[in-house]
N, C-alpha and C positions, 0 to 999 in steps of 0.2 A: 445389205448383205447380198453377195452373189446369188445365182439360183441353187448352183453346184454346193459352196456352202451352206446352205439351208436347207437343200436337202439332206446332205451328212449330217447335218444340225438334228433333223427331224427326225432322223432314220435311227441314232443313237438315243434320241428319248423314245420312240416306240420302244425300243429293246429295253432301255432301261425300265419303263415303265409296265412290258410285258414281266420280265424279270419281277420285280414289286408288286406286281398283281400273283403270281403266284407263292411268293413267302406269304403274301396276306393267305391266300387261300387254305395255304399248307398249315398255317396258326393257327386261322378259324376251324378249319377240322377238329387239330389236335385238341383246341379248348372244347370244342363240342363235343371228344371222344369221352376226355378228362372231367370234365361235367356230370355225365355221366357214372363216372364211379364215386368221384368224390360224394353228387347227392343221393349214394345210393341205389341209385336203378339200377346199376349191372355191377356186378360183383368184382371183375378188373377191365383191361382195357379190352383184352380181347374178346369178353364178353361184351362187353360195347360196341367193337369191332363187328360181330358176329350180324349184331341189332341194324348197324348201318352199314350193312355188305352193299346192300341194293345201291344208297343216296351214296357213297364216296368214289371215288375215281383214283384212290392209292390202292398198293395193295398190303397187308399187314405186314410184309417186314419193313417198307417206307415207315410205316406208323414208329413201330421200332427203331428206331435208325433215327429217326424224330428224337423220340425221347430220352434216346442216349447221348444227344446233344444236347438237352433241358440243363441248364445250370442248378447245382442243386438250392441256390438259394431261391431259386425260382418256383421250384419245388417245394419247395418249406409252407408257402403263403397257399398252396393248395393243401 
């Protein structure tokens, strides 16, 4: 494979793969926020929210905006 090729090769899996590093990140929150209510420690989300203001790097309407995209059967198994 040329240089030139393989670098556009590489340069579009970085992205891709930056890209796919942060849905992961953005799901591991949300289950971690959602964790949280379902086993009862904090009373909704935004009480959870409030709990992990320090540890998250969104800020609560992302969270929202999040879960307004939650499919509801997704929802259901919570």
């Amino acid at each position: 494979m040329p240089t030139a090729r393989r670098s556009s090769t590489q340069k579009k899996a970085q992205a891709q793969q930056l890209r796919l590093s942060g849905i992961t990140h953005a799901r591991r929150t949300l289950v971690r926020l959602l964790s949280l209510v379902v086993c009862r420690v904090r009373p909704s989300v935004h009480a959870a929210y409030q709990a992990m203001e320090g540890t998250l790097q969104v800020i609560a309407k992302s969270v929202y905006k999040k879960l307004d995209g939650t499919e509801a059967t997704v929802a259901k198994l919570w």
